[in-house]
C-alpha positions as CSV (number, residue, x, y, z in Angstrom):
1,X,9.8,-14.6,-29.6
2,X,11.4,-12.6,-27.1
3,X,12.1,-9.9,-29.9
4,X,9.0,-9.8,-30.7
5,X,7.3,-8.9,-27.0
6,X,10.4,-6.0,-27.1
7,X,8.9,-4.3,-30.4
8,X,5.4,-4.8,-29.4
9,X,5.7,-3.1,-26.2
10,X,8.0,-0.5,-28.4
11,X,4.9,0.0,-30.5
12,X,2.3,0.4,-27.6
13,X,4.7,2.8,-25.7
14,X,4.7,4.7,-29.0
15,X,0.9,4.8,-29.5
16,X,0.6,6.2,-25.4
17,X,2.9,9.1,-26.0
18,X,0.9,9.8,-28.9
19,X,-2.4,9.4,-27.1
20,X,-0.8,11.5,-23.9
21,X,0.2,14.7,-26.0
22,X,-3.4,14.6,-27.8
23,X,-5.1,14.2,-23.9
24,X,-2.8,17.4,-23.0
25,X,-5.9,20.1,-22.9
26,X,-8.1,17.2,-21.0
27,X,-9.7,18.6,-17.6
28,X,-10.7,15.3,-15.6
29,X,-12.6,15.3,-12.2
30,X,-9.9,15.2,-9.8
31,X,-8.5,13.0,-6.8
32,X,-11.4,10.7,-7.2
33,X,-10.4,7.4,-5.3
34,X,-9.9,3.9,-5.8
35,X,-8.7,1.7,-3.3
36,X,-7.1,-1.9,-2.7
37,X,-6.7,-3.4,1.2
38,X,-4.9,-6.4,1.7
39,X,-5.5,-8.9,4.6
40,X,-5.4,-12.5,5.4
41,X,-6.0,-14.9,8.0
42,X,-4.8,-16.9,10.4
43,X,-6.6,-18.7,13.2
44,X,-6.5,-18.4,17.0
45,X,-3.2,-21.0,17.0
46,X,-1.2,-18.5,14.3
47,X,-2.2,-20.6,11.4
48,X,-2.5,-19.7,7.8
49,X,-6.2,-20.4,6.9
50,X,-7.0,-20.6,3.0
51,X,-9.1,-17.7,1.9
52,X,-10.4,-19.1,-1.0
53,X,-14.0,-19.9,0.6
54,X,-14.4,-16.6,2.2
55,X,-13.5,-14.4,-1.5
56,X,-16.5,-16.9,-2.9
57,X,-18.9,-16.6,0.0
58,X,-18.3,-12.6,0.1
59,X,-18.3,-12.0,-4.0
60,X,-22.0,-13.6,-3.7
61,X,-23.1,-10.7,-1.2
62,X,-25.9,-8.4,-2.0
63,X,-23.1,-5.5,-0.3
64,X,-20.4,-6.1,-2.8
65,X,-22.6,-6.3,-5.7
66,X,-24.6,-3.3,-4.7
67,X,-21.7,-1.2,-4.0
68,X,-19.3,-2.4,-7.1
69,X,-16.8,-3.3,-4.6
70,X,-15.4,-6.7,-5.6
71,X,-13.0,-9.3,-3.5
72,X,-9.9,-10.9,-4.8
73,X,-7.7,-13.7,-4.1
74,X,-3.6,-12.8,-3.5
75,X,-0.5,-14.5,-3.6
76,X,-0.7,-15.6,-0.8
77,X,-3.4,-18.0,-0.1
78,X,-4.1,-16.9,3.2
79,X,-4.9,-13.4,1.8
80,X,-7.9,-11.4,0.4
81,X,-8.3,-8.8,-1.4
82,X,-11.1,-5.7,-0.9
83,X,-11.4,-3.3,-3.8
84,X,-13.7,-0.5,-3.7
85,X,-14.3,1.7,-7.1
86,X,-13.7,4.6,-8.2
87,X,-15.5,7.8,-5.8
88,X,-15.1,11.5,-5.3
89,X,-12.4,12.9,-2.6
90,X,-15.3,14.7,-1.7
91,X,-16.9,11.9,-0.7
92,X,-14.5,9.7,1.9
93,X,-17.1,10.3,5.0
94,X,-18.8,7.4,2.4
95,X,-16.2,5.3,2.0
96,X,-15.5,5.1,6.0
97,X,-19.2,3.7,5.6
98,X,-18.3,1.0,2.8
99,X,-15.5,0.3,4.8
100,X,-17.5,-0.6,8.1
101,X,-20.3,-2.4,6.4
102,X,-17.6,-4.6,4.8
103,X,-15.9,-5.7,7.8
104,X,-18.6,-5.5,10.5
105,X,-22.1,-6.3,8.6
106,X,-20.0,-8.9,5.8
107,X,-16.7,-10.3,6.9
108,X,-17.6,-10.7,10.4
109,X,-20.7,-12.4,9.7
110,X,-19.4,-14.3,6.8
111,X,-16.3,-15.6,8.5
112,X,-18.5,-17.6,10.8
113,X,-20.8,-18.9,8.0
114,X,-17.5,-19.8,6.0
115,X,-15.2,-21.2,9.2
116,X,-18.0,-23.1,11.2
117,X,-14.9,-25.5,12.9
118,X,-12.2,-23.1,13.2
119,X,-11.7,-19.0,15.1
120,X,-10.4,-17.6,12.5
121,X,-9.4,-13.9,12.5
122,X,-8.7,-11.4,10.1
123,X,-5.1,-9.3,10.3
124,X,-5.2,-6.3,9.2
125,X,-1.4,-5.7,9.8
126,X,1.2,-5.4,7.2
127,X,3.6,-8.1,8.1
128,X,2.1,-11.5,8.6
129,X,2.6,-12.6,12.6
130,X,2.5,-16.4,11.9
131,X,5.7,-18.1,12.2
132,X,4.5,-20.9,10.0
133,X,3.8,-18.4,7.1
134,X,7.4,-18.6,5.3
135,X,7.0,-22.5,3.3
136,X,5.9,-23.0,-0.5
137,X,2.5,-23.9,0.8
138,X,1.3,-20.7,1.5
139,X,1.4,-19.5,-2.3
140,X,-1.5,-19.4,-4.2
141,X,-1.3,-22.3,-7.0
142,X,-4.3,-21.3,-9.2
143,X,-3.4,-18.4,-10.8
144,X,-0.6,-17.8,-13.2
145,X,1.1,-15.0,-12.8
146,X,1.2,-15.6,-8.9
147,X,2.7,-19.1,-10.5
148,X,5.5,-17.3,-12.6
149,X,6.5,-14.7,-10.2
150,X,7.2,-17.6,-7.7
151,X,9.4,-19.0,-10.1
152,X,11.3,-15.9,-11.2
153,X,11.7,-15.0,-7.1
154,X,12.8,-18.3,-6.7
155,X,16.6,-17.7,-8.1
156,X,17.0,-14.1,-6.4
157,X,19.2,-14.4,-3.1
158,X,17.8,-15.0,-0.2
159,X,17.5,-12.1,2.3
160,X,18.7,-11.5,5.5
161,X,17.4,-9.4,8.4
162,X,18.4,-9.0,11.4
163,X,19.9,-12.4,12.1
164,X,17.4,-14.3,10.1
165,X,16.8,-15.7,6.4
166,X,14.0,-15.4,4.7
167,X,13.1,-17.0,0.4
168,X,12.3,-14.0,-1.6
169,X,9.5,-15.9,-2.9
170,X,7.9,-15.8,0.1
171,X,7.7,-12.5,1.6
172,X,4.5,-11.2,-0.8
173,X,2.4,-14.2,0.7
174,X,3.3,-12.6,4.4
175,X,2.8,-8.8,4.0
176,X,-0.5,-6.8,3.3
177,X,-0.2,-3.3,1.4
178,X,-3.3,-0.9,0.6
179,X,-3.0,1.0,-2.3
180,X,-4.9,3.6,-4.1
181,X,-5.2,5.5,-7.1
182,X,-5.9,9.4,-7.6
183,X,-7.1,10.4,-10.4
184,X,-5.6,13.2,-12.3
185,X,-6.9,16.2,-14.7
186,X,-4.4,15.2,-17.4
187,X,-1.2,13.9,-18.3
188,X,0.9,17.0,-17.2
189,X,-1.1,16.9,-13.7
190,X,-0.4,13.4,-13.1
191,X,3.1,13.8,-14.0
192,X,3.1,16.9,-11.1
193,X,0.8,14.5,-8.6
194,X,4.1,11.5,-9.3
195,X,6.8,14.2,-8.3
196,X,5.5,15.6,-5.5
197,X,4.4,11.8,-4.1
198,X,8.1,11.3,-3.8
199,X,8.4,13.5,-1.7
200,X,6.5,12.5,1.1
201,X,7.6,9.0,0.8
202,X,9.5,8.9,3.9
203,X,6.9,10.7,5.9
204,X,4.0,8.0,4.6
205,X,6.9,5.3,5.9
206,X,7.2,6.8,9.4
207,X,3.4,7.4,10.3
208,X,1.6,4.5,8.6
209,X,4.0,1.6,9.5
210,X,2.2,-1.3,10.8
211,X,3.8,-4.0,12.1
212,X,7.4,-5.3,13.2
213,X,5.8,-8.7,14.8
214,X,6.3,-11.1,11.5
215,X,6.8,-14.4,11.1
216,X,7.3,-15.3,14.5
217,X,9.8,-12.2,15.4
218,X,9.6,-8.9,16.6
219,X,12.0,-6.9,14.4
220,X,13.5,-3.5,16.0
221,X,13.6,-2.3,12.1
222,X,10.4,0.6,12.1
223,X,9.0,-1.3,8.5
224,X,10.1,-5.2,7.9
225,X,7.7,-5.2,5.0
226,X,8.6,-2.9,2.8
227,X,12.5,-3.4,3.4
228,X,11.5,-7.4,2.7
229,X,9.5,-6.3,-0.2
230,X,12.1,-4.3,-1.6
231,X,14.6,-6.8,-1.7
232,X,12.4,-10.1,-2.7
233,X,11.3,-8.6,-6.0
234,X,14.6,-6.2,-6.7
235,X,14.9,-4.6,-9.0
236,X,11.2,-4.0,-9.3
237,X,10.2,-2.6,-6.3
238,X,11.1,0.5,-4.2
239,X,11.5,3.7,-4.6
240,X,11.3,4.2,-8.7
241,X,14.6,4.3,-10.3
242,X,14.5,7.5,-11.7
243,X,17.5,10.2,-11.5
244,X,15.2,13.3,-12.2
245,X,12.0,14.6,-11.9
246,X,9.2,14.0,-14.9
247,X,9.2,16.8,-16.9
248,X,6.2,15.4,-18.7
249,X,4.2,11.8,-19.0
250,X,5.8,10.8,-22.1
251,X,9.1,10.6,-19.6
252,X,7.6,7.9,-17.6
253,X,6.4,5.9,-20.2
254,X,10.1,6.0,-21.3
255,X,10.9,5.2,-17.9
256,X,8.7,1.7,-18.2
257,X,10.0,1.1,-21.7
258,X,13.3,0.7,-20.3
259,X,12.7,-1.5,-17.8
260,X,13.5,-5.7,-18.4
261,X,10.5,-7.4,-18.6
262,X,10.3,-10.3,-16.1
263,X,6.8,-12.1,-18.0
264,X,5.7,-9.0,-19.8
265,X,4.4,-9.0,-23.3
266,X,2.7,-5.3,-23.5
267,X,3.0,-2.4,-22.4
268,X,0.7,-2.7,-19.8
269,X,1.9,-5.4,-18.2
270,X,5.2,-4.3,-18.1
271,X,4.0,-1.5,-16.0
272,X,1.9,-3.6,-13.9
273,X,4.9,-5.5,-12.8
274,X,6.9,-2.5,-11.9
275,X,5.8,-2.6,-8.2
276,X,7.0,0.9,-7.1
277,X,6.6,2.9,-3.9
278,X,4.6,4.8,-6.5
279,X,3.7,4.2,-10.2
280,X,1.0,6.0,-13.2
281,X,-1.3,3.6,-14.6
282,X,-2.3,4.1,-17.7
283,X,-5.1,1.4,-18.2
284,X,-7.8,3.3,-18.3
285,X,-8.6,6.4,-20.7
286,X,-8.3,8.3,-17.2
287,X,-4.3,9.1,-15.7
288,X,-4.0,7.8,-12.3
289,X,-1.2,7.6,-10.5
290,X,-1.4,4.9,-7.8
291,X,0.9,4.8,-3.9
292,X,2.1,1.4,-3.1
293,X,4.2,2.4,-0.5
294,X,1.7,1.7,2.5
295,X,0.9,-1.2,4.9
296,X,-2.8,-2.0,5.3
297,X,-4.0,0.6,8.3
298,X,-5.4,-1.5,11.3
299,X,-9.0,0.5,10.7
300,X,-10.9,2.0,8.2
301,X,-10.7,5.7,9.5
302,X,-6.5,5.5,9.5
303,X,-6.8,3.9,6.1
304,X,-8.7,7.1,5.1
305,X,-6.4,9.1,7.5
306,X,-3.7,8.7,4.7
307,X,-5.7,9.4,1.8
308,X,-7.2,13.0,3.0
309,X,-2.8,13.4,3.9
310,X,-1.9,12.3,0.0
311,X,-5.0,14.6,-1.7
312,X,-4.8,17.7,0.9
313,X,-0.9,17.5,0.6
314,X,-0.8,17.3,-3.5
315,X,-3.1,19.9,-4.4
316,X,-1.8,22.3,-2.1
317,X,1.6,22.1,-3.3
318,X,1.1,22.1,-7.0
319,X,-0.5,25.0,-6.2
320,X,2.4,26.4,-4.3
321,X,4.6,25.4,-7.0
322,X,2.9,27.3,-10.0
323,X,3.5,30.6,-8.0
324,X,7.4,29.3,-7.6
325,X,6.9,29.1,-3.9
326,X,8.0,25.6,-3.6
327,X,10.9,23.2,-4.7
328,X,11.0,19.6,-5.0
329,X,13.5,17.7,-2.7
330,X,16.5,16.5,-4.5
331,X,15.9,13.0,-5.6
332,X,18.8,11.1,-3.8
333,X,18.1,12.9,-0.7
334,X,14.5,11.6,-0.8
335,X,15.8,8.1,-1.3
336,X,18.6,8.4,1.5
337,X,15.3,9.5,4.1
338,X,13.2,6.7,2.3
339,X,16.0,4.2,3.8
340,X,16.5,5.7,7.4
341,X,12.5,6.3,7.4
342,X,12.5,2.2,7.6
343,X,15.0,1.1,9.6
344,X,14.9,4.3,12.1
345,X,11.1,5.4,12.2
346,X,10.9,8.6,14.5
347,X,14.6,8.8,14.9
348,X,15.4,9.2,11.0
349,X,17.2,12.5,11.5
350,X,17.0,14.4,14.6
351,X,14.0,14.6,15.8
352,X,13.1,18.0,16.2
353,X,13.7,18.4,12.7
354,X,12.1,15.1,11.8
355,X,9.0,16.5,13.7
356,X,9.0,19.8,12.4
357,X,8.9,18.8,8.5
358,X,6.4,15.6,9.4
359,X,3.9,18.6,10.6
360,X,4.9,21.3,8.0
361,X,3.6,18.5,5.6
362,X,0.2,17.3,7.6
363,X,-0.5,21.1,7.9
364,X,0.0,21.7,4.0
365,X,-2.2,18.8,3.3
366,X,-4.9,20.4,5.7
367,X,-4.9,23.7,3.8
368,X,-5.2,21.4,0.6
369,X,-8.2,20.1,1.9
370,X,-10.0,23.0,3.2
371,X,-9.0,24.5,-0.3
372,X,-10.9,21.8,-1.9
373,X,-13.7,23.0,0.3
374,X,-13.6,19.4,2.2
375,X,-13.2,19.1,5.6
376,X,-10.4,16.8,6.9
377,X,-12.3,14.7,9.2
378,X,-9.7,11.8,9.6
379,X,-6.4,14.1,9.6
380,X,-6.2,14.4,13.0
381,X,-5.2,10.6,13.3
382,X,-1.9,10.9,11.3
383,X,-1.2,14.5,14.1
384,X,-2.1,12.7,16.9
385,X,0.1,9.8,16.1
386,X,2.6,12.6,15.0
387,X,2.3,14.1,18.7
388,X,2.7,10.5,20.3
389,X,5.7,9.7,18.3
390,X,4.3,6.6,17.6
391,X,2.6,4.2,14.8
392,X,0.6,0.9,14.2
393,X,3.7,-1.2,14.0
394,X,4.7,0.1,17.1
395,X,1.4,-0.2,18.7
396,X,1.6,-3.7,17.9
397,X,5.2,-4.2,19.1
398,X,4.6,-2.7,22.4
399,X,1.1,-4.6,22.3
400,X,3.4,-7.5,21.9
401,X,5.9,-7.0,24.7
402,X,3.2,-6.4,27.1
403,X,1.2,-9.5,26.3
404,X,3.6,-11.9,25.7
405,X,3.9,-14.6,28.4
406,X,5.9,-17.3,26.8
407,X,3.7,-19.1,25.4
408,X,3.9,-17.6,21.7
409,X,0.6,-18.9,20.3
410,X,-1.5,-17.8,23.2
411,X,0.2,-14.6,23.3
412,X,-0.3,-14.2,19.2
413,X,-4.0,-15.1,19.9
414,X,-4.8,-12.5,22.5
415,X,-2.7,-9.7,20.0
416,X,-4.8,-10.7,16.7
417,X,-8.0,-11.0,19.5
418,X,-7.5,-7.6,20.0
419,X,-6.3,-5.9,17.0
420,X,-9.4,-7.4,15.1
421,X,-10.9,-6.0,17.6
422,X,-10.0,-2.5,16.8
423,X,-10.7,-3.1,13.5
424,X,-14.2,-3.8,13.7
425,X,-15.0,-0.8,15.6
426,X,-12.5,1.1,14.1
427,X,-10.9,2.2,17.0
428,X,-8.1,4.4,15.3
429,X,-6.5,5.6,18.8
430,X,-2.5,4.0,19.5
């Protein structure tokens, strides 16, 4: 049987490389934007609340099924999902707007519909603060590939950080990502868009980490989540385990091909389960390449924040690159950064250097933007957090240490109270 999934997936890889080199000449609308934002819930005493109720109550909205936005449950049964579809770069003024009459005009409203006994808040914060999130009961039991990757995480080692041991299986149910897909003009762009996304890996890490308070800690280590991540579903997740830059499309799809499947029987799900900082999907008769490697943003305008940094950034430097002004980063260098980026933040390398590249980049992706004849109207967040040396996770942490009062559940209240808080009036200043 086994054999068989192995030449099946051998025939379907075949049939994309075909289908790629015939979709060469293709000239696609570009950067349009999907987006996926993880969150759960927890009530005022830190404790997971199942958000099973709330993804019915909110799927039966007038808002999310005039807007094709559409809710999902996660592993985690404490979590949600938000997906918005597809729209054009040019347009992310109006998906601010989606994003604000989701959380103020729906989930605030249905949250108290939904939770009539119970304050229940959302967390928008990439680790989950609870310290009674980390226990079987927390994983979602009705769907089945949430069901076999609990299994398969199961016999992995457990992990250790920082003085405490955590079951692999458990670390997706207690962080929250947002990821989103740009779409490409053709294969050969999307190949260009995957390289040069590498490259500002560790920069992504240092500004849009968010949060070290997890699980009833606060870590010193700038990301917990994705160095959790990283190890609970090794060796599918992290920085992709390539040793050279795509040449073209056909190279990643060789790249996938490779990989042991963990429950895959095609091609496509063998991709899906390669959770990378970054990864093509190729689902869809468009070529999309989609970033993984971000927590959830506390607001809607630092969510967007990163998305004009990712567009304005890409197109500037493919452009750069056709008129040989610009060279891609050596790949183990990248991955060296990648690892100091989470465990050091800020202090990576030294930091006048650190600083210097972080703004050579946010400027590049400004001139993208404006090149694109679009305004960056969120940028400023990721150069004012830039200026303050600082991020969401360590907002949060120093949030943390100045509310804390020894009572850990009142303190965790008052620090969801008022990060919710932000959220709904998306309030991007840290």
């Amino acid at each position: 049987m086994i054999k068989n999934h192995i030449l099946n997936i051998e025939k379907q890889s075949e049939a994309l490389k075909t289908r790629i080199r015939n979709d060469c000449l293709r000239y696609d609308e570009l950067f349009k934007v999907g987006t996926e934002i993880e969150a759960c819930l927890l009530d005022d005493k830190g404790v997971p609340v199942n958000a099973s109720p709330l993804i019915k109550e909110l799927s039966e909205t007038p808002f999310i099924k005039q807007t094709g936005c559409k809710m999902d449950c996660e592993y985690g049964s404490c979590q949600f999902e938000f997906k918005t579809p597809p729209i054009s770069f040019k347009n992310l003024f109006k998906l601010n707007q989606i994003y604000e009459e989701f959380i103020i005009e729906n989930l605030d409203r249905v949250l108290t519909k939904v939770y009539k006994e119970r304050n229940v808040i959302p967390v928008f914060l990439g680790a989950n603060p609870s310290p009674k999130i980390l226990n079987d009961e927390n994983i979602t039991k009705n769907v089945s590939r949430y069901k076999k990757l609990f299994q398969w995480q199961k016999k992995l080692p457990k992990i250790q950080l920082e003085g405490q041991i955590f079951d692999p299986a458990h670390i997706a149910a207690s962080i929250q990502g947002f990821h989103f897909h740009l779409q490409a003009r053709n294969p050969n762009h999307v190949a260009m868009m995957f390289n040069h996304i590498l490259n500002i890996i560790p920069t992504s890490i240092v500004l849009g980490a968010n949060s070290k308070l997890f699980a009833g800690n606060l870590f010193s280590i700038h990301e917990p989540r994705i160095y959790l991540y990283d190890q609970s579903e090794q060796p599918n997740s992290g920085f992709p385990t390539i040793d050279k830059y795509l040449n073209t499309l056909e190279e990643y799809v060789d790249y996938v091909r490779s990989k042991k499947p963990v429950h895959a029987k095609k091609y496509l799900e063998l991709e899906k389960e390669r959770h990378d900082d970054v990864r093509i999907r190729l689902n869809t008769r468009y070529y999309r390449v989609e970033t993984r490697i971000l927590s959830v943003q506390p607001t809607p305008k630092s969510l967007i924040s990163m998305i004009e940094f990712f567009i304005g950034y890409i197109h500037y430097i493919i452009n750069e690159q056709a008129f040989g002004k610009i060279q891609l980063k050596d790949i183990e260098k990248i991955k060296k950064e990648r690892y100091s980026s989470i465990h050091n933040g800020f202090n990576t390398i030294p930091n006048s250097k650190l600083i210097n590249k972080i703004k050579v980049q946010l400027n590049y992706a400004k001139k993208g933007l404006l090149d694109l004849k679009t305004k960056p109207n969120y940028l400023d967040i990721l150069f004012n957090r830039l200026e303050n040396r600082t991020s969401p996770g360590q907002y949060v942490a120093n949030l943390w240490n100045k509310t804390y009062n020894g009572s850990f559940e009142q303190s965790l209240s008052e620090v969801l109270q008022h990060m919710w808080q932000k959220t709904k009036e998306n309030d991007h200043t840290i």
